[in-house]
C-alpha distance (Angstrom), angle and dihedral (degrees) to the residues before:
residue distance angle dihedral
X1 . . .
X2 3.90 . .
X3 3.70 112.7 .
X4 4.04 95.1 -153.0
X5 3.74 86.0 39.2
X6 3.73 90.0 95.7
X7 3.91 97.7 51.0
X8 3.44 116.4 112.4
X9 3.68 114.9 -124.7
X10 3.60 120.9 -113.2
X11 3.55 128.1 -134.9
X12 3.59 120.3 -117.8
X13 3.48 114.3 -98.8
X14 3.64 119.4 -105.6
X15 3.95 128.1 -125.5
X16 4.00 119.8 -104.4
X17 4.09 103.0 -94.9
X18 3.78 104.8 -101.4
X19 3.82 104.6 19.3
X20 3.70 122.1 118.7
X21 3.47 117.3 -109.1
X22 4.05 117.2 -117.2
X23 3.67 118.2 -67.8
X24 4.24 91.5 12.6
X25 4.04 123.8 108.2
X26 3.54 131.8 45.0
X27 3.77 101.9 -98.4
X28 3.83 94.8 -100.6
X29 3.83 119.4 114.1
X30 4.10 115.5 -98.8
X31 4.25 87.4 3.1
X32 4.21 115.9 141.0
X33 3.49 85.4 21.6
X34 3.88 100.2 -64.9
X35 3.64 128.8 143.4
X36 3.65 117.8 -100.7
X37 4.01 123.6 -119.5
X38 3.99 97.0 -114.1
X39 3.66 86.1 43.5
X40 4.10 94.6 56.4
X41 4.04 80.0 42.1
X42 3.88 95.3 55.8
X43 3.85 91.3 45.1
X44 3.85 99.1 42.9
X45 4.26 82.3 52.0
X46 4.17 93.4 50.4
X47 3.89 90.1 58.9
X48 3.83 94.9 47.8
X49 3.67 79.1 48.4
X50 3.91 87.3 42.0
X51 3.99 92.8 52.5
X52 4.03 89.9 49.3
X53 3.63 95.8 53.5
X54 3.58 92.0 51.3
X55 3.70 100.7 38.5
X56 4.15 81.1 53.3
X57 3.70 79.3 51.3
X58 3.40 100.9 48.9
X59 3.47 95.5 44.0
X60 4.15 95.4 49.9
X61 3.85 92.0 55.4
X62 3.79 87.0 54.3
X63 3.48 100.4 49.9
X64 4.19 92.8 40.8
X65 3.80 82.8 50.9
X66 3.98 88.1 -117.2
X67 3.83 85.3 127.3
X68 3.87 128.7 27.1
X69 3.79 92.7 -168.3
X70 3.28 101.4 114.1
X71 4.00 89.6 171.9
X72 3.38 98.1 60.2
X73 4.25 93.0 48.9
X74 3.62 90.6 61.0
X75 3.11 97.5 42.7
X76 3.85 91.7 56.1
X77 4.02 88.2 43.7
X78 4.11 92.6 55.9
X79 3.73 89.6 43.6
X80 3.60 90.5 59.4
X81 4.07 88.2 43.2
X82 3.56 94.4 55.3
X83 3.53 95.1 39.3
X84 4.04 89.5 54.3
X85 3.62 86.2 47.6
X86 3.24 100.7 52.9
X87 4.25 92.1 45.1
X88 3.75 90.5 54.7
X89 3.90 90.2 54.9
X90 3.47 92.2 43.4
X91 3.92 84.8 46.7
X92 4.34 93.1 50.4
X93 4.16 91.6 45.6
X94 3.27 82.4 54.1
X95 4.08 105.0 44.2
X96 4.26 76.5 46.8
X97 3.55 91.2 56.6
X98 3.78 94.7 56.3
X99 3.07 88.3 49.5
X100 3.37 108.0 54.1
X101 4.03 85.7 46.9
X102 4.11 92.6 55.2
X103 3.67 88.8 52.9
X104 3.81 96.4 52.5
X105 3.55 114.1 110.1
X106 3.95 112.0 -126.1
């Protein structure tokens, strides 16, 4: 019997809405249609901001007793963890990146 016979197969993974695909565009930000960098940036930094208003939410309506679903409050609350996480890595590549660019020699 095949061991990776019983894995599931994934499904390809699916392109962020609005991005050009590879090897499309003209290298300036928002040309052909495409969604500029700061643009992604702003949008990617409302849902983190999204996920901690409803985690805050969430986490009111439990303690009020509006909601007894404890589940779904933290739930909500490691969404907006993760989330946060994830922005302030995103956030120190970046600041690395910059860096690394101001130190090249020209």
């Amino acid at each position: 019997m095949e061991p990776l016979q019983n894995i599931p197969q994934l499904s390809p993974l699916s392109p962020l809405a609005g991005t050009p695909k590879p090897g499309q565009g003209s290298g300036t930000p928002g040309a052909d249609g495409g969604v500029a960098f700061g643009d992604l940036l702003k949008q990617a930094l409302q849902e983190v901001n999204q996920a901690s208003a409803q985690a805050e939410d969430e986490a009111r309506n439990l303690m009020t007793g509006e909601s007894a679903d404890m589940h779904t409050a933290m739930l909500a609350v490691q969404k907006a963890d993760l989330s946060f996480q994830m922005m302030m890595a995103v956030r120190s590549k970046l600041i690395d990146a910059y860096r690394e660019v101001m130190r090249m020699q020209m």
